[in-house]
N, C-alpha and C positions, 0 to 999 in steps of 0.2 A: 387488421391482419397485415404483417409485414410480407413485403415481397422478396421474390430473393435478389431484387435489385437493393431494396432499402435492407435486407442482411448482411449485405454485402457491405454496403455505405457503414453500417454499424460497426461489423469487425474491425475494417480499416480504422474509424474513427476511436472506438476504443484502444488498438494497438496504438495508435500515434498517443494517445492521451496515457497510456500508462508507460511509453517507450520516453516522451516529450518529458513529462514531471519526473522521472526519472523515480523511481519508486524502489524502494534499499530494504526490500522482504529476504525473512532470511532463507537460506536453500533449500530447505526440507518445504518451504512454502510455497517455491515455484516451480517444484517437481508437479507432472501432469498427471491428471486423478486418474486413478488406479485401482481397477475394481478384483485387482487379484485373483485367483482360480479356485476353484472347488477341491474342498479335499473331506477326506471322514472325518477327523478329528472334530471339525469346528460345522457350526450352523451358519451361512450366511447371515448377515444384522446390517441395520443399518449404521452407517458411519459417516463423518463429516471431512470434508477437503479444503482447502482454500482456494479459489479463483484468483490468480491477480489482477486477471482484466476488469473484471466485475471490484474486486476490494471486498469478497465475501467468503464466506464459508458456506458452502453448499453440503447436502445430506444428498450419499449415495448408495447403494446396496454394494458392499463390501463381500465379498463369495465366502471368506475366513481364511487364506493363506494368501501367502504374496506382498507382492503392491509395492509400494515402497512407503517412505517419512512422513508424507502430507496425504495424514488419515490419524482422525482424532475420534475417539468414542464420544464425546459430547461436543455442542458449539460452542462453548466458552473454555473450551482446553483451546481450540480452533482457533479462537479471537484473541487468546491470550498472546500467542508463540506466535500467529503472524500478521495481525494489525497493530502499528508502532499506538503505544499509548493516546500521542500528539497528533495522530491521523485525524486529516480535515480540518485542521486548522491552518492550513494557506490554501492558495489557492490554487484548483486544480488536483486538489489532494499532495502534494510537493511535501519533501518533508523538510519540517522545520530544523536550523541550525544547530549544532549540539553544543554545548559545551564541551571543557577538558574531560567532565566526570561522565560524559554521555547522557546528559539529559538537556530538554528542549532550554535554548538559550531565550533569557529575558533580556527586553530593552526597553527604552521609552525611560519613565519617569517614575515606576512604582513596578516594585514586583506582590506576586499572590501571596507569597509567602516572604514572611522574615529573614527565613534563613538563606533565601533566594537569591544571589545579588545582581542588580541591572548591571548589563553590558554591551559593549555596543557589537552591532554585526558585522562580519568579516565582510570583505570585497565578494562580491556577487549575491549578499543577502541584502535585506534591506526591513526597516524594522515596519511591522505591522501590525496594524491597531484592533484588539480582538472588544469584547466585553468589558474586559475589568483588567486587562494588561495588554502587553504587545508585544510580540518575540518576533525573532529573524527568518523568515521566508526569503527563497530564494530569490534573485532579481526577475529571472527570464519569465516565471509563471505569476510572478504580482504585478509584471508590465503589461502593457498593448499587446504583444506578442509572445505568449508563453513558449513558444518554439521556432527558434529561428530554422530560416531555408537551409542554410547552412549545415547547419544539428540533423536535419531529416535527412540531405544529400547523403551525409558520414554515413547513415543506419540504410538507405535505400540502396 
């Protein structure tokens, strides 16, 4: 059973972990869940939000009017719109470097695909080695120290 000593240790620590990896969810996904008001028209149902602390889609009783953007009838509308495809593949959950076209940058020696083509990573990525390829992850979260003192001072 947690205390509300080690609740406490929790929040702090997930805030710094999703403040630190610096996580690029789109807007409708970091608005705060929203169980909206009772009205006649509609029956309460359950509905799904996204967490950005957690990196989830959580199910909540939705009243049927209201709310706001981040509220999905199903979890996979949920996961679609706001966990990036490339999620968890660096480290720290950090998101991987994009290309021109917007999608996860290959490096290293061989890409997954053909059509793919390796390239090297910008200043502050640095290339990392997955399964069967390796794309650009940030410097700060693949080092010794994923968040510098500095980075926390700016946000505290």
């Amino acid at each position: 059973m947690l205390s509300l000593k080690n609740r406490s240790l929790f929040t702090v620590f997930s805030f710094v972990l999703t403040v630190c990896a610096e996580m690029d969810f789109p807007p409708n996904c970091i608005l705060p869940k929203s169980n909206g008001v009772r009205c006649a028209e509609t029956q309460p149902s359950i509905q799904w939000y996204f967490d950005p602390v957690l990196v989830k889609c959580l199910a909540f009783k939705y009243q049927g009017c209201g709310g706001n953007a981040n509220r999905f009838k199903k979890t996979r509308e949920c996961e679609s719109e706001c966990i990036p495809m490339d999620f968890g593949w660096c480290a720290l959950n950090s998101i991987a470097e994009k290309n021109k076209h917007g999608e996860t940058k290959i490096c290293g020696f061989h890409s997954p695909e053909p059509s793919k083509k390796v390239e090297p990573c910008s200043k502050g990525y640095r290339c990392s080695s997955l399964a069967f390829f390796s794309i650009c992850c940030p410097t700060e979260a693949e080092g010794n120290s994923f968040c510098s003192i500095s980075r926390l001072l700016r946000i505290l």
